[in-house]
C-alpha positions in Angstrom: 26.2 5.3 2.8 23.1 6.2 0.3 19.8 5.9 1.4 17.2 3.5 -0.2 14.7 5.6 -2.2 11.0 4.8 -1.0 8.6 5.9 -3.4 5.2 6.1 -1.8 2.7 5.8 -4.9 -1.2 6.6 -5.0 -3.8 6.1 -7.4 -6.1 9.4 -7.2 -8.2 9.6 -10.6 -12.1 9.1 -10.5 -13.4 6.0 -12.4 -16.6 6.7 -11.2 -17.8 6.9 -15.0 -17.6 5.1 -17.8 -19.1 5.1 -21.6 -21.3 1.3 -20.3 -23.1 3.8 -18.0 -23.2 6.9 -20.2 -24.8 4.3 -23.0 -27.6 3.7 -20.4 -28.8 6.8 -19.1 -27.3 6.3 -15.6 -25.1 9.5 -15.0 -24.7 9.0 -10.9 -24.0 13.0 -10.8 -23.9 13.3 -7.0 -21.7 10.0 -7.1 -19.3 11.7 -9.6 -18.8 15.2 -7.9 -18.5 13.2 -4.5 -15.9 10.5 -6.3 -14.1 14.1 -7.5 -13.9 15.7 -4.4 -12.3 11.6 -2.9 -9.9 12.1 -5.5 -8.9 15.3 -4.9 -7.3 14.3 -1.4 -4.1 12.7 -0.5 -3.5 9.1 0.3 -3.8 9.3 4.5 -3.0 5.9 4.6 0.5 6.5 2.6 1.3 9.7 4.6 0.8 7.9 7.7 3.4 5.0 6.6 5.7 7.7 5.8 5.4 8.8 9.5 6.6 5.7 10.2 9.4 5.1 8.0 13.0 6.3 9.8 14.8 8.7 8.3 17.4 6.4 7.3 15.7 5.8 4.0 14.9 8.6 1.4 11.0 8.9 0.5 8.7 10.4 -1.7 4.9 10.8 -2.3 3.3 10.7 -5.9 -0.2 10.5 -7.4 -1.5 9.0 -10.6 -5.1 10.7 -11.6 -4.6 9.2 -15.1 -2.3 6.6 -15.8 -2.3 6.7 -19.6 -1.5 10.6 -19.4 1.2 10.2 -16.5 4.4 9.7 -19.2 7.2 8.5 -17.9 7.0 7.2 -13.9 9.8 8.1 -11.6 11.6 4.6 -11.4 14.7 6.2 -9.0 13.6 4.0 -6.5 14.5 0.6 -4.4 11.1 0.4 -2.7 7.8 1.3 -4.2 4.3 1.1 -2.0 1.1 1.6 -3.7 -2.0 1.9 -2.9 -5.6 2.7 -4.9 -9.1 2.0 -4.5 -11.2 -0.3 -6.5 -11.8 1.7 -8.9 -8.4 2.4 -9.9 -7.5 -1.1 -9.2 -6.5 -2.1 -12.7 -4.2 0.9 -13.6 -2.8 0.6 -10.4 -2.2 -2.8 -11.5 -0.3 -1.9 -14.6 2.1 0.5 -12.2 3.0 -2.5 -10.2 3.4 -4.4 -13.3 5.9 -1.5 -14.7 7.7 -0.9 -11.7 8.5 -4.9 -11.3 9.5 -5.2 -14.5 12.0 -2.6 -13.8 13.3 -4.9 -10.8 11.7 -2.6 -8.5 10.1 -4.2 -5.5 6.3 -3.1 -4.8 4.4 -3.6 -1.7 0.5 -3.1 -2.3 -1.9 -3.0 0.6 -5.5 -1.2 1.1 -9.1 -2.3 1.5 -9.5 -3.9 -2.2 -5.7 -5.9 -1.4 -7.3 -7.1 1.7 -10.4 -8.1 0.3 -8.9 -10.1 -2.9 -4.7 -10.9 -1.7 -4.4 -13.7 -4.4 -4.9 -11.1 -7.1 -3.3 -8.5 -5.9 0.0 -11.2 -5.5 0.0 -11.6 -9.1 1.2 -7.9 -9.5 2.7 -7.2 -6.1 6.1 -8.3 -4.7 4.5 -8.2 -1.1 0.9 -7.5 0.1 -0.4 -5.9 3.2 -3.5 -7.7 4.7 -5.1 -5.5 7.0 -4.0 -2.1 9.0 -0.7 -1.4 7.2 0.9 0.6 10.5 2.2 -2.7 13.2 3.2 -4.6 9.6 4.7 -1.7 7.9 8.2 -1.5 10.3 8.5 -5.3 9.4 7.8 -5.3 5.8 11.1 -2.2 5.7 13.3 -4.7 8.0 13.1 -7.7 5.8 13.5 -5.2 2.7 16.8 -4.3 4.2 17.8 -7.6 4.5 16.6 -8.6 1.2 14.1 -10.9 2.8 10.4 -9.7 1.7 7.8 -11.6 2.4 5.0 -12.5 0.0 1.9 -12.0 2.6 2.0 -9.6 5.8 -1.0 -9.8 7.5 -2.2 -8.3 10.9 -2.7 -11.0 13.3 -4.9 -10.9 15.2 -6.7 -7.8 13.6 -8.1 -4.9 15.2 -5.0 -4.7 18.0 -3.4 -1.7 17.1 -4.4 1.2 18.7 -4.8 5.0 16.8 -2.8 6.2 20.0 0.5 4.8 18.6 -0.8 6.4 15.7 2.1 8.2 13.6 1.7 12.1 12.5 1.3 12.0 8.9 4.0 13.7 6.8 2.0 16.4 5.5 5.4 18.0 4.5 5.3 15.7 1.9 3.0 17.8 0.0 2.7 20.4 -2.6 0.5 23.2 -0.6 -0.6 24.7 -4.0 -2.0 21.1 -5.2 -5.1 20.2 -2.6 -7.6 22.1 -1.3 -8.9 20.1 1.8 -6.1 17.6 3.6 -8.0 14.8 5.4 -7.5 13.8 9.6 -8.1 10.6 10.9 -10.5 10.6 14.3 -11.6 7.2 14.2 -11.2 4.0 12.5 -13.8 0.9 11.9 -17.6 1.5 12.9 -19.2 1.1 16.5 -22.1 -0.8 14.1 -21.5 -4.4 12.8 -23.3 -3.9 8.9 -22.6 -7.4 7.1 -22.4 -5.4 3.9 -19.7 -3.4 5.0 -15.8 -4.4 4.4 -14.0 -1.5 5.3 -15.0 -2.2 9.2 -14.9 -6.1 8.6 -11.7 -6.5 6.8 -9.7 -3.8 8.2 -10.7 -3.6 11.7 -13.6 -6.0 13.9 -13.1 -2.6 16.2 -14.3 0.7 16.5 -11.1 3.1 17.6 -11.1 6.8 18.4 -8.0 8.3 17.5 -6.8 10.6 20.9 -8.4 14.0 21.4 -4.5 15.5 21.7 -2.8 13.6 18.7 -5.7 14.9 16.5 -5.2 18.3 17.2 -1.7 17.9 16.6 -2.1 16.6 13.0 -4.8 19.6 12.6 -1.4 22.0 13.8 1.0 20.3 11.9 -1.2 21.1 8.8 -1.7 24.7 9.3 1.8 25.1 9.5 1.7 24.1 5.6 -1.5 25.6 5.0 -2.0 28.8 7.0 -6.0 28.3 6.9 -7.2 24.8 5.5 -10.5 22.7 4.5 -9.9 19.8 6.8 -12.6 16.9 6.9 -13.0 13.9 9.2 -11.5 10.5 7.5 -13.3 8.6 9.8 -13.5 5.2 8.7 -10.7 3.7 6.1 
C-alpha cells in the first residue's frame, strides 16, 4: 500500500523590512540582523511533529524564504502542515491558498493561528489552537479517515508535558544549509507579562524540558553535524 505524502512546510524569509520604514528613516538594524539570524533556523515546531508522525506515512520538510522567487511548490502531497510567523503570515497565506486549490488539505497551526483562528480558517483546511504535539496524532487519525476537523484545540492548555516530548527529526535536514540548529529546554515563561502571547496563548505554564532528553537531541544533532552552533529555543 503507498504511503500518504506529508509535506511539512515553513515560512523562513525575514519581513522585518519594508520600503514604509526605509521611507521614514527607521532602519531597526539590530532588529534585522537578529530577524536574519531567526530565519536562518529550522522550524522546531515542524521537526518535532515529524517526530511524531509514524512511519507509516512518507514526509518531508521544506522552507519558503521568498515566496515570489520559490517557482513551482512541490504539490506531491496528500497532507501539507504549515507554519510561519507573523511576519510571513500573508505569503504563507497564499501557499495555503495554492496548495488548496490543488485539492490538497493544509493544517496551519503556530502562535499567530492561535492568536487570530478565524483568519487563519479562511486559508486553512484545519487549524491547530495551541501546543500542536497531544493534537497532532488526532488531526493524522481523522486525515486517515477522511474526517478533518476544522478547529483542534488543546483543552485544557498547558497539560502536556516536554517529557513526552518527541526527538525532533533533524535527519530531515540538509547539513550544508544551516549553521546553528535550535533545542528546546523550556516552554512558556515562569513570569505572567500581560503583553506577552507566546506564554499566554500557547501555554499558562512554565515547563522544563528533561535534563536527559535534551542532551539526547544535542547527540542526535552532532551525529548530523559533527561540531554545531546550538542555541536555546526556550520559549515558542
Amino acid at each position: 500500500m503507498k504511503k500518504k505524502r506529508i509535506g511539512f512546510i515553513a515560512m523562513s524569509g525575514v519581513r522585518a523590512q519594508n520600503s514604509e520604514l526605509l521611507a521614514a528613516g527607521l532602519t531597526l538594524p539590530g532588529f534585522i540582523e537578529r530577524s536574519k539570524v531567526i530565519a536562518s533556523l529550522p522550524s522546531l515546531s515542524l521537526l518535532t511533529l515529524a517526530g511524531l508522525t509514524p512511519d507509516s506515512f512518507h514526509i518531508e520538510y521544506h522552507e519558503i524564504a521568498d515566496l515570489h522567487a520559490a517557482g513551482d511548490l512541490p504539490d506531491d502531497f496528500d497532507l501539507v502542515a504549515l507554519t510561519s510567523l507573523s511576519a510571513q503570515i500573508f505569503d504563507a497565506y497564499a501557499v495555503a491558498d495554492r496548495y488548496r486549490a490543488l485539492g490538497i488539505p493544509v493544517v496551519m497551526g503556530g502562535l499567530h493561528v492561535t492568536s487570530v483562528p478565524d483568519e487563519a480558517l479562511e486559508h486553512a483546511s484545519a487549524i491547530v489552537i495551541g501546543e500542536g504535539e497531544p493534537l497532532w496524532p488526532r488531526v493524522l487519525a481523522d486525515f486517515e479517515r477522511d474526517d478533518l476537523q476544522r478547529i483542534y484545540r488543546s483543552e485544557p492548555a498547558g497539560l502536556y508535558e516536554l517529557s513526552q516530548a518527541p526527538m525532533p527529526r533533524f535527519d530531515l535536514l540538509d547539513p550544508e544549509k544551516y549553521n546553528r540548529i535550535t533545542v528546546q529546554t523550556s516552554r512558556g515563561c515562569p513570569h505572567k507579562c500581560e503583553f506577552c502571547a507566546s506564554s499566554i496563548l500557547l501555554t499558562p505554564r512554565y515547563k522544563l524540558k528533561p535534563v536527559e532528553k535534551v542532551i539526547a537531541e544535542i547527540h542526535a544533532i552532532k551525529r548530523i553535524w559533527s561540531r554545531p552552533f546550538i542555541p536555546n529555543a526556550a520559549i515558542e
